[in-house]
C-alpha positions as CSV (number, residue, x, y, z in Angstrom):
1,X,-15.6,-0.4,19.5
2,X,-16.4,0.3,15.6
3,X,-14.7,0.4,12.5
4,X,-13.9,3.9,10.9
5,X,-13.2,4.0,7.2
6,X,-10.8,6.7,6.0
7,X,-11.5,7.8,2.1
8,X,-8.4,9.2,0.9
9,X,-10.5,10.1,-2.4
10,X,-7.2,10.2,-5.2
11,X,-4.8,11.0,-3.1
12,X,-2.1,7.7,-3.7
13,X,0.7,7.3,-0.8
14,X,3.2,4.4,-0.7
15,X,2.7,2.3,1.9
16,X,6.2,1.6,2.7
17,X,7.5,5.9,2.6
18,X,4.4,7.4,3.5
19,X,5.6,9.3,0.7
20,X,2.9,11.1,-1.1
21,X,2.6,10.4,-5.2
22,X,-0.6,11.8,-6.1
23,X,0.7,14.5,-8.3
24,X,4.3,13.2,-9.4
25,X,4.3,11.6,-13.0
26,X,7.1,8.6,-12.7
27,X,5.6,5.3,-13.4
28,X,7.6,1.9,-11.7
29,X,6.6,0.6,-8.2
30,X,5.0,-2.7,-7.2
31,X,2.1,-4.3,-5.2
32,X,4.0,-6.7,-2.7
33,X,0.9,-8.2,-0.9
34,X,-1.7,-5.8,-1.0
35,X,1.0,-2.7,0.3
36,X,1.3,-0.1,-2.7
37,X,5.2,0.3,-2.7
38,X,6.5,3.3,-4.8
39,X,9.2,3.3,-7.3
40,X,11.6,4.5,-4.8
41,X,11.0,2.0,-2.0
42,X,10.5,-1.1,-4.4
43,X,13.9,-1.6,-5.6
44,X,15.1,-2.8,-2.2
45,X,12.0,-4.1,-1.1
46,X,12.5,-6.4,-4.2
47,X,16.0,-7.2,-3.5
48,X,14.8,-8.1,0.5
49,X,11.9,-10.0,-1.2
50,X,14.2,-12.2,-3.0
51,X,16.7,-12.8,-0.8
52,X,14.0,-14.1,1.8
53,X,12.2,-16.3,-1.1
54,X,9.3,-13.9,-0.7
55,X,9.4,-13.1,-4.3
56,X,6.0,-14.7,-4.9
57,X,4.2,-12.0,-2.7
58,X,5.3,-9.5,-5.4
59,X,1.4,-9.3,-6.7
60,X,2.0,-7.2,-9.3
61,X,4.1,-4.1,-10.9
62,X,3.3,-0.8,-12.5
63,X,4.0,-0.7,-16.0
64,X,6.1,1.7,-17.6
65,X,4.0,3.7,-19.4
66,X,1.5,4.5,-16.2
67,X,2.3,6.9,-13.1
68,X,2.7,5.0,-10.3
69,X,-0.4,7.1,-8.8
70,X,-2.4,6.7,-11.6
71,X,-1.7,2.5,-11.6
72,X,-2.3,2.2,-7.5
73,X,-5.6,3.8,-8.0
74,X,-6.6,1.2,-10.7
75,X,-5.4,-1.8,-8.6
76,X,-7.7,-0.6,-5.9
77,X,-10.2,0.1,-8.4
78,X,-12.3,3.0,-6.9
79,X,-11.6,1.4,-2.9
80,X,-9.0,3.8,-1.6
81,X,-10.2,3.7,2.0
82,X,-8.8,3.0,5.2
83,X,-10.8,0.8,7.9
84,X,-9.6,1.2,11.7
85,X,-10.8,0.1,14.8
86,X,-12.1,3.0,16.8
87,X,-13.1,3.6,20.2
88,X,-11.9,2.9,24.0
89,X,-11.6,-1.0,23.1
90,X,-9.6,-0.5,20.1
91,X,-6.3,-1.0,20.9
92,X,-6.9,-4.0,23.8
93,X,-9.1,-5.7,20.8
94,X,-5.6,-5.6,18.7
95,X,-3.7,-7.1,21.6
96,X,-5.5,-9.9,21.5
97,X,-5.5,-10.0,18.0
98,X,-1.7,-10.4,18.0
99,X,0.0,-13.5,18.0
């Protein structure tokens, strides 16, 4: 088993949508935990948030005068890679993992 690491270079897609944001100007979205959620997805991510008292894992929140692309990619300040197990062990290693 190894870890792989994924560099998706500048490309920015939410975590919630899959949605890709890379070249789309709108600004708005949120970091709820460490998931990038785009301006789309985070109104009602923000209302579950809330009604769950979860509100406090809304880390932070794009401002309005930044794209949404251009913010994710300076909260993750350069990192925009991927790690995944690889390999014939992989997904028995994350069975066990699981609670």
């Amino acid at each position: 088993m190894s870890i792989e690491e994924i560099d998706f270079g500048n490309t920015v897609l939410c975590d919630w949508c899959n949605e890709d944001w890379t070249e789309r100007p709108e600004s708005g979205g949120l970091l709820f935990q460490s998931k990038a959620t785009c301006p789309t997805c985070a109104p009602s991510l923000e209302a579950d948030a809330f009604r769950e008292h979860e509100e406090h894992l809304i880390r932070a929140r794009c401002p309005s005068d930044v794209s949404f692309a251009a913010w994710v990619l300076s909260v993750r300040a350069g990192n925009n890679k991927l790690r995944i197990l690889s390999g014939p062990d992989a997904l028995e290693a994350l069975r066990r993992r699981a609670p």
